[in-house]
N, C-alpha and C positions, 0 to 999 in steps of 0.2 A: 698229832691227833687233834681233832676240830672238837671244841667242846659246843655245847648245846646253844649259851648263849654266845657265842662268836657266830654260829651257821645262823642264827635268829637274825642276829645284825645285819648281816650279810643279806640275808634272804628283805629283810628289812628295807635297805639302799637298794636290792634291785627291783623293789617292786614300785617304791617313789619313782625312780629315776625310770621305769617302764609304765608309769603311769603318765608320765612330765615328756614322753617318747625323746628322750636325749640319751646322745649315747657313752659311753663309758668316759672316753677321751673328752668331751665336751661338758663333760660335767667337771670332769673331774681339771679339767682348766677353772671351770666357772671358780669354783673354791680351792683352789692354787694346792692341786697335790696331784703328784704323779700318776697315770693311769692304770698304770701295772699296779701300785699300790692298794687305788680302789677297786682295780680285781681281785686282790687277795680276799682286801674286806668282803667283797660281797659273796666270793667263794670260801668266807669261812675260815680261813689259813691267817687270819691276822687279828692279835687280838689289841684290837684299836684304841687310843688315847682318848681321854676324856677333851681334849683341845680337837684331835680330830673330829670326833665324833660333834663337836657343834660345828668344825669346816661345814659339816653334810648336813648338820639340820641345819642352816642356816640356809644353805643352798637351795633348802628344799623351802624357805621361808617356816621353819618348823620352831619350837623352843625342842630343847631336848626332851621335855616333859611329852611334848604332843609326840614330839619322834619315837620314844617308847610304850607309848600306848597302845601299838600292834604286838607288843614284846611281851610274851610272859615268861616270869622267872619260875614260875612253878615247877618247872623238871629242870634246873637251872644245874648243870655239874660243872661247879669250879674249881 
């Protein structure tokens, strides 16, 4: 079951990565992780590492700070 903030993240990476118009695989080269994996992330079915999670903001030239700025934990069920 996908909780609220895992589909946040997700939805999160595909909207960087749909604004950056690159696509799944090529991103997911840029910062050296499988691209199946970062489908999961961004379809929500994977609840991601704090090491992964700077892979992708870095990629995105982000701090993790700016990368959760789109993210609210407000309906947060962990």
């Amino acid at each position: 079951m996908h909780n609220y903030l895992q589909t946040q993240v997700g939805i999160r990476v595909k909207n960087l990565r749909a604004a950056e118009e690159i696509s799944q695989e090529r991103f997911a080269n840029k910062i050296g992780m499988d691209r199946t994996y970062l489908a999961s992330i961004e379809a929500g079915r994977r609840n991601v590492t704090l090491r992964n999670l700077a892979k992708i903001a870095d990629g995105f030239n982000l701090t993790l700070a700016e990368f959760f700025e789109e993210i609210s934990s407000k309906n947060a069920r962990v």
